[in-house]
FIPADREN-918693 format. One record per atom (N, C-alpha, C): x, y, z. Coordinates in steps of 0.2 Angstrom, whole numbers, plus 5000, padded with zeros to 4 digits. Example, Ala and Ser with C-alpha at 12.3 -4.5 7.8 and 13.67 -1.06 7.14 Angstrom:
506649725039
506249785039
506649845039
506449895035
506849955036
506450005039
This chain:
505160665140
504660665145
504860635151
505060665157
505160635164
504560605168
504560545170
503960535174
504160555179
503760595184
503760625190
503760585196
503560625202
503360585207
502460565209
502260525212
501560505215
501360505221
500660515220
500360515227
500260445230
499960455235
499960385239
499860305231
499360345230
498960275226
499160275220
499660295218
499960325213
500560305212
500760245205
501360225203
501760285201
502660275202
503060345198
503360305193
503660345188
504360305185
504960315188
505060285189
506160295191
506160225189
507060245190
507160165185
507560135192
507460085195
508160045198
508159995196
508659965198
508759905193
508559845195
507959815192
507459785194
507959705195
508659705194
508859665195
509459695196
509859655203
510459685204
511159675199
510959595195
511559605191
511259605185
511459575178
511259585172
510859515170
510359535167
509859475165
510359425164
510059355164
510359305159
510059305154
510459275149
510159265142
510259185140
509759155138
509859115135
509659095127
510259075123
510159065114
510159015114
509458985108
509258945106
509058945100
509358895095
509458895087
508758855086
508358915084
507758875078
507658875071
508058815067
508158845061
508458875059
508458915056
508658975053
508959055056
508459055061
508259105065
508459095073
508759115078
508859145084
508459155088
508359125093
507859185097
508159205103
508059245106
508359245113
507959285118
508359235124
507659235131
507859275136
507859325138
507959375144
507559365149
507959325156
507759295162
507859365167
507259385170
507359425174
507559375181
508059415184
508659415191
508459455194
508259435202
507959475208
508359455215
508959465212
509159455221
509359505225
509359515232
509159555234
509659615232
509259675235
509559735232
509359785237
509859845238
509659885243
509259935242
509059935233
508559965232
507759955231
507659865233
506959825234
506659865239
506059845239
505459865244
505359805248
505159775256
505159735258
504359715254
503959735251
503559705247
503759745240
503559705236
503559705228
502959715224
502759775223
502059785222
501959815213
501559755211
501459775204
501959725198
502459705201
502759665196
502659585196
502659565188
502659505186
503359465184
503159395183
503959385181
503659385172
504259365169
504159375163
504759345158
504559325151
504959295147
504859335141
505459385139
505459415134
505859365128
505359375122
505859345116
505959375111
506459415108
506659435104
506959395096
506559345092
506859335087
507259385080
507859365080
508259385074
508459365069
508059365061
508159305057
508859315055
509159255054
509859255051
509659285043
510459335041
510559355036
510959295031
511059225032
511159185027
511259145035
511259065030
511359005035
512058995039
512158995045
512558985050
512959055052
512559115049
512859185049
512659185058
512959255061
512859275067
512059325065
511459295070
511159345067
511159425068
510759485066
510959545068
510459545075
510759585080
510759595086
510459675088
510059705083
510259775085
509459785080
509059855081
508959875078
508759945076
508659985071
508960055069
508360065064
507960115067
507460155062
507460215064
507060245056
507060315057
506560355061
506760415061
506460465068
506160515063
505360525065
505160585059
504860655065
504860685065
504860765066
504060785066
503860795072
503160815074
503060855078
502760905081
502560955085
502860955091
503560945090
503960975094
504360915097
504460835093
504660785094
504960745090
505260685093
505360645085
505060585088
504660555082
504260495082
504560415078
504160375080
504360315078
503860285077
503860235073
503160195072
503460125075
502860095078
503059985077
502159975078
502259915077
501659875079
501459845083
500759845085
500659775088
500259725086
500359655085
500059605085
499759565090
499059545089
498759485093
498559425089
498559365091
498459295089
497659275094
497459345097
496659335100
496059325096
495459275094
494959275090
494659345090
494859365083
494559415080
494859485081
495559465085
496159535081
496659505081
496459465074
497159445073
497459535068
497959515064
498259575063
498759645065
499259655061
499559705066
499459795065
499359815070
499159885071
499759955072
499959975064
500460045066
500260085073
500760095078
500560135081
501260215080
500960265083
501460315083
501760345088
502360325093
502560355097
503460415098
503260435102
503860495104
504360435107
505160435104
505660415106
505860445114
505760435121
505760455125
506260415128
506960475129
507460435135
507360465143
506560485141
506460535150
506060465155
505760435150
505060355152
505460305149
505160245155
505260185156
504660145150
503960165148
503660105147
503460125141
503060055136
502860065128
502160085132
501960135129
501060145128
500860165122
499960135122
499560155116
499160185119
498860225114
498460265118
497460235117
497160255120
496560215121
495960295120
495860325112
495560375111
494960375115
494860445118
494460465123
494260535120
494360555114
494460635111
493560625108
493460675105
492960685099
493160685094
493660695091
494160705086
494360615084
494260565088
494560495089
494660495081
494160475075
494160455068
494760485064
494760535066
495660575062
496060545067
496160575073
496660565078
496960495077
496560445077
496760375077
497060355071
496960385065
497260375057
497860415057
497960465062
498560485060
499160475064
498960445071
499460415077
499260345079
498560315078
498460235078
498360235085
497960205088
497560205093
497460105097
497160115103
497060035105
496560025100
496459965100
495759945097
495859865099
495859835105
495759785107
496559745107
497059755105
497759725103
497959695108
498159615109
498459595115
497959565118
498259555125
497759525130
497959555138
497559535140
497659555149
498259535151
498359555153
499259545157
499159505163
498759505167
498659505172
498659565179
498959605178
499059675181
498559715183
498559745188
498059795191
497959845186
497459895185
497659965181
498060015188
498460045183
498660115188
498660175187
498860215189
498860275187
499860295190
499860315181
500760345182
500660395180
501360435187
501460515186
501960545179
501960555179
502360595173
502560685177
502960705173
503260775175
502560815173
502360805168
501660865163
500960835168
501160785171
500260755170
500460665172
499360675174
499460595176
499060545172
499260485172
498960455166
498660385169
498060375166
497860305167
497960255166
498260195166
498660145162
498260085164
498060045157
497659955160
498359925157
498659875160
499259835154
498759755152
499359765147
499159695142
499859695139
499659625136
500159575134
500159595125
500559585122
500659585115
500859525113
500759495107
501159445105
501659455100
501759485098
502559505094
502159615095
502859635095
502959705095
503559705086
503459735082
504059745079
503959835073
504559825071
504559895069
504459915060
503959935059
503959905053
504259965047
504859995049
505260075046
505860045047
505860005051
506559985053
507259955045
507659965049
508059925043
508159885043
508059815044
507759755047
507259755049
506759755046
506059745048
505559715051
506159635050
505759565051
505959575058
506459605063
506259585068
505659575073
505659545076
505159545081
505259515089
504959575092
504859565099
504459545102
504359475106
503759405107
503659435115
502859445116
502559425124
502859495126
502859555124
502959605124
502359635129
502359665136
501859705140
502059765139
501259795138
501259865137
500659915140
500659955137
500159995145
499660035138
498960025141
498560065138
498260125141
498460185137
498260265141
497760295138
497360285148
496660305147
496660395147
496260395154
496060465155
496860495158
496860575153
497560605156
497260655159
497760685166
497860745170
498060775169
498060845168
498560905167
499360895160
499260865158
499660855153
499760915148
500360935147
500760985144
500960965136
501261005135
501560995127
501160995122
501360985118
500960995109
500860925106
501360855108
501160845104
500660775105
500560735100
499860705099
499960635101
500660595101
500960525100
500960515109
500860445109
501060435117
501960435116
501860375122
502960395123
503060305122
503460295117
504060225119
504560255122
504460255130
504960265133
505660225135
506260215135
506760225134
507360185141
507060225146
507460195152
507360135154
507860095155
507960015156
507660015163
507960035167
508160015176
507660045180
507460015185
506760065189
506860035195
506560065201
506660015207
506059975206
506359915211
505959845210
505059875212
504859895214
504059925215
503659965209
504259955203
503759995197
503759955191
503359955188
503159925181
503459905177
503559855175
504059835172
504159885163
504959905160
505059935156
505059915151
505059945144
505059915137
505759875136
506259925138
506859905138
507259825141
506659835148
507159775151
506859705148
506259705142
505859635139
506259625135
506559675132
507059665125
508059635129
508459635125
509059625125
509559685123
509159735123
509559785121
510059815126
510459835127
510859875133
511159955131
511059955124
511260005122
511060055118
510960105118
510260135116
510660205109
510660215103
510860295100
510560305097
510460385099
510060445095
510160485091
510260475084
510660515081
510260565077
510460625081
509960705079
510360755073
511160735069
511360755066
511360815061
510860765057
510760795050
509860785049
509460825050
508860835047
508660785043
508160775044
507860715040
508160655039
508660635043
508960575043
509160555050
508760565054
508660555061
508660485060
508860475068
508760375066
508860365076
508460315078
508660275084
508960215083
509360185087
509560105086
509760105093
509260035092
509359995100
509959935099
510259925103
510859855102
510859835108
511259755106
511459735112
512259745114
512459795107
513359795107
513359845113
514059845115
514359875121
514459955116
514559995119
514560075117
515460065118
515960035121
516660045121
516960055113
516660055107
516860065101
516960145099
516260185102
515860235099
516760275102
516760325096
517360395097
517060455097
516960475105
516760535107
516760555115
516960615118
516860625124
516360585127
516660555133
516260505138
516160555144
515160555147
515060575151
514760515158
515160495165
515060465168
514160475171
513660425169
513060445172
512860435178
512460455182
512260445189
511860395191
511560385196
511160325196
510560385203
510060385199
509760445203
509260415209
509160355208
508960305213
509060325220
509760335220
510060345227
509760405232
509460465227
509360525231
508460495228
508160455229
507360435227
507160435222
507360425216
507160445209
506960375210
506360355208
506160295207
506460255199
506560295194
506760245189
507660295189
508160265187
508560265184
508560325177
508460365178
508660425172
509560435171
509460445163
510160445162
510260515163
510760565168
510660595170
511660615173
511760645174
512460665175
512660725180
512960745186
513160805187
513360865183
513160925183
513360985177
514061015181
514461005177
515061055180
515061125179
514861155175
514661215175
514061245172
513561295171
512961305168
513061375167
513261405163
512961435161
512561495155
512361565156
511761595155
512061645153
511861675145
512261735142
513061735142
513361705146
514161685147
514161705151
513961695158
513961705164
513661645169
514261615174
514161555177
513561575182
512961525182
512761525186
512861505193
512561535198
513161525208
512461475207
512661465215
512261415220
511761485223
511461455227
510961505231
511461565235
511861525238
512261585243
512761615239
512761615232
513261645228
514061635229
514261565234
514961555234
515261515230
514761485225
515061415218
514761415213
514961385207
514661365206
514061315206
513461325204
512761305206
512861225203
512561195210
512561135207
511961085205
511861065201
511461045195
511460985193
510760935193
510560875190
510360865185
510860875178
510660865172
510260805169
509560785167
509260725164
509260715155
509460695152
509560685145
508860665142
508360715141
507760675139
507560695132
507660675129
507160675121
506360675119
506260665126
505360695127
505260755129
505860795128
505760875130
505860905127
505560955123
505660985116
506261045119
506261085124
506661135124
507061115130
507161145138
507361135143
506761155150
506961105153
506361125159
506861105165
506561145171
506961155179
506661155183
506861135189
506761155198
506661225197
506061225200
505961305201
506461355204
506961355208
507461365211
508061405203
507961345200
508661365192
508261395188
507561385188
507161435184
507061525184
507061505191
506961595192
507661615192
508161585196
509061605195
509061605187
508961565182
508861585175
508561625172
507961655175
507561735171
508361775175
508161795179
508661825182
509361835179
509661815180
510461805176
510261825169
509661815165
509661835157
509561885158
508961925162
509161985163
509562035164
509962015168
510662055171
511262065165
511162005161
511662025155
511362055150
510662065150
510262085143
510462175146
510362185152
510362245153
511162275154
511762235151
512262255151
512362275145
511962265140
512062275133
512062205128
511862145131
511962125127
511262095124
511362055116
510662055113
510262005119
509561995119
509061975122
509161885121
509361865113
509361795113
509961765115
510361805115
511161805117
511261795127
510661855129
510861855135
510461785137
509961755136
509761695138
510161635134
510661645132
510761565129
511361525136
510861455134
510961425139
511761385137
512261365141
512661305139
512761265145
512861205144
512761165149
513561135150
513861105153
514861085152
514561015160
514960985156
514860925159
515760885158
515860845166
516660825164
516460795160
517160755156
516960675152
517760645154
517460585154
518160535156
518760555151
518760585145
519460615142
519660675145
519560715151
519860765151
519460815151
519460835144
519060865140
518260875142
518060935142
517260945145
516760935139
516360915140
515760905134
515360965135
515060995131
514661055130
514061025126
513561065129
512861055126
512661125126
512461175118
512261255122
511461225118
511061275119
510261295119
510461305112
509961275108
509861315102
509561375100
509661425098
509261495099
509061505092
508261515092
507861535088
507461495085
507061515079
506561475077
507361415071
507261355070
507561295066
507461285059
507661305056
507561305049
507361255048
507561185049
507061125047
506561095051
506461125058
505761095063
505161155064
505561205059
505061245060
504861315065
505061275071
504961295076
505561345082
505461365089
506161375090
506161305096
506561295098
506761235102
507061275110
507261325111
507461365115
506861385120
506361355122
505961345126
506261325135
506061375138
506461365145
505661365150
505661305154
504961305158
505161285166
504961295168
504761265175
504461205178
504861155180
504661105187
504161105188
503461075187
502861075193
503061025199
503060995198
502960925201
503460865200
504060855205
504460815206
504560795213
504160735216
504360745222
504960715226
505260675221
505960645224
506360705224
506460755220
506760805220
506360875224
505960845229
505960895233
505360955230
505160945224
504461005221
503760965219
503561015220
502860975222
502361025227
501661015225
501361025232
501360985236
500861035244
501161005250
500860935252
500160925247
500060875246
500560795245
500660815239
501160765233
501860735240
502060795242
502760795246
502660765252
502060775253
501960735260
501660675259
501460645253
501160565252
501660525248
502160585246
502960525243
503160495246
503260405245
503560375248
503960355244
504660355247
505260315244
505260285239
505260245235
505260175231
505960145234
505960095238
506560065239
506560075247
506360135250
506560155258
507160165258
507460215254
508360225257
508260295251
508460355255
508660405252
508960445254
509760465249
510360505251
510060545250
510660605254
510460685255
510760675248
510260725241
510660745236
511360795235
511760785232
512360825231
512160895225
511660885223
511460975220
511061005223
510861045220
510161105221
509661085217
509661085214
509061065205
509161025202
508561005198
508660955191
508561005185
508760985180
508461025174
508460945170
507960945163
507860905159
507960935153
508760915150
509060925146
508560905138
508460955134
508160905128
508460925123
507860925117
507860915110
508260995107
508261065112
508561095111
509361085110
509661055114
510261045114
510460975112
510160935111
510260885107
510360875100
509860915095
509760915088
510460955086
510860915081
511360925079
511960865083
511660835087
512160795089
512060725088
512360695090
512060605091
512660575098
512060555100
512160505108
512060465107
512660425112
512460355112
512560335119
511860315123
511660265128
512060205132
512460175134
512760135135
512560115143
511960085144
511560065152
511960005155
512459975152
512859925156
513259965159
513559995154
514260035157
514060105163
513360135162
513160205165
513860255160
513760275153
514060335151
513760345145
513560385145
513260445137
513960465134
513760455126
514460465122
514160485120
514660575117
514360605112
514660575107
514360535101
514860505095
514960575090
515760565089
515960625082
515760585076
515760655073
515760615065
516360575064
């Protein structure tokens, strides 16, 4: 799930990096057990706003209990991803130490590498009594954070967000389960707007980095830097966050972008497509002299594939013209996507075609951009009340974005590497 762009009054997600270099970390031996401190750094940066609106400072602490005494504690952690109406989810908790909630709260969220922030959601249905037993809902957890309410745009829709404070966050599926994320900010979602998709969980979104004018992310309170998604084998899905470096992982390396630069407010992992094509036919540019140039985003919040209106109608179009060449209808719309990668060698991602024997569903879902305004779509409203995040935006080097998802992803496993900027396909 991509967050979009905003109107005047209206926070976006983009990621820039809320600090120009890398957090410090400070360790400190309690006992048994580790904890470690992640000091947000804000020196200047060409992505800052001459005002900073909405951010707080912040101490994240991540305890990792040692596996015996003077061991290195584990640094990482890895739970399963289960299969829901068009998505993969994850459970964790929240705990508060406030008179009269104490206790910790299952909640259910979509693993999202398209969003920056944890959210719960705050029923407003008629349905609340089931909905909330089967996804988990606010019911008081935490405390005020300090922070204004806002309202964040998203790609489907707009959402009302109060933040609050947690006292520990941890995962309770995990394979390590004692860890625990301490003083954890997270956002509670009120009333939503035009919101899309099937499914029922909010989003633990994913992206580290945003310009310094946006809300602080899940990612950047923890010490993770390293994020994989492994979609390989059905019912054995799994996420794992680390703080290890990805230069281990053995697979095609894609160089990723830093989307900041042409206005994307948060950092999507994101890459230039080297070629695209549809039924086996290369998509052109508009003037039909190139290849079509193209903003791939890697999101896991998006069950099928979605585009700039521009690659959307060039993609009816082109299936068409092959379907009427002869060939079959699933055939002529299937998508592949070729990306360079630093071995040489090009990384392919094609569209899954058809209903999935294990999700049920098909995943070859191809939609349409509403509302992007760093990228230029939008009404003439949205377009004309977008303001930069940061004041500095290059002329983009494509035509379109598209948001790579869960069609071409399942069967593979990625891994994230936000220190280095590169996505590894990891081989078996």
């Amino acid at each position: 799930m991509i967050p979009a762009a905003s109107a005047a009054s209206m926070k976006v997600h983009g990621t820039s990096q809320i600090s120009g270099g890398m957090p410090r970390q400070r360790v400190c031996q309690h006992g048994s057990s580790k904890v470690i401190s992640v000091d947000t750094v804000n020196p200047s940066s060409p992505f800052r706003r001459r005002s900073v609106v909405g951010m707080i400072g912040f101490s994240a602490l991540a305890k990792w209990p040692s596996r015996a005494r003077g061991s290195c504690p584990l640094r990482e952690v890895e739970m399963p991803l289960h299969w829901a109406a068009g998505g993969f989810s994850l459970w964790f908790t929240l705990s508060s130490s406030e008179k009269g909630r104490t206790g910790k709260k299952r909640i259910k969220a979509v693993a999202d590498t398209g969003s920056p922030f944890l959210l719960v959601a705050k029923c407003l249905r008629k349905d609340c009594e089931s909905y909330c037993a089967e996804v988990g809902c606010f019911e008081g957890q935490g405390a005020p954070s300090g922070e204004a309410d806002s309202t964040e745009g998203y790609a489907s829709g707009i959402v009302e967000v109060a933040w609050r404070k947690s006292d520990t966050v941890t995962f309770p599926d995990a394979t390590d389960s004692s860890v625990e994320l301490r003083e954890m900010r997270f956002g509670v979602q009120g009333r939503i707007i035009g919101f899309g998709g099937t499914g029922k969980a909010v989003f633990l979104g994913l992206i580290r980095d945003h310009m310094s004018d946006i809300k602080t992310s899940f990612l950047e309170q923890t010490p993770f830097q390293y994020l994989v998604v492994d979609l390989r084998e059905p019912g054995r899905e799994t996420l794992r966050l680390s703080e290890a470096s990805a230069l281990t992982a053995r697979g095609p390396r894609i160089k990723l972008a830093d989307p900041r630069r042409w206005g994307d407010p948060v950092k999507h992992y994101c890459a230039g497509v080297k070629t695209l094509r549809v039924g086996g036919e290369v998509v052109l540019s508009s003037n039909g002299s190139s290849p079509r140039k193209v903003l791939a985003i890697f999101d896991t919040g998006t069950t099928g594939v979605s585009m700039t209106p521009g690659l959307y109608e060039s993609y009816w179009l082109l299936a068409q013209s092959v379907a009427q060449s002869g060939l079959g209808w699933s055939q002529a719309r299937q998508l592949q996507v070729f990306f360079e990668s630093t071995s040489g060698s090009d990384a392919s991602f094609a569209m899954y075609m058809g209903k999935h024997p294990s999700y049920g569903i098909g995943l070859d879902l191809v939609t349409p951009i509403r509302e992007m305004a760093w990228a230029g779509v939008g009404s003439a409203a949205s377009l004309a009340n977008y303001k930069v995040p940061g004041g500095i935006q290059e002329k983009p080097p494509f035509e379109d974005v598209m948001l790579l998802g869960l069609g071409f992803l399942v069967g593979k496993c990625i891994a994230i590497d936000t220190k280095m900027d590169e996505l590894i396909v990891i081989e078996s």
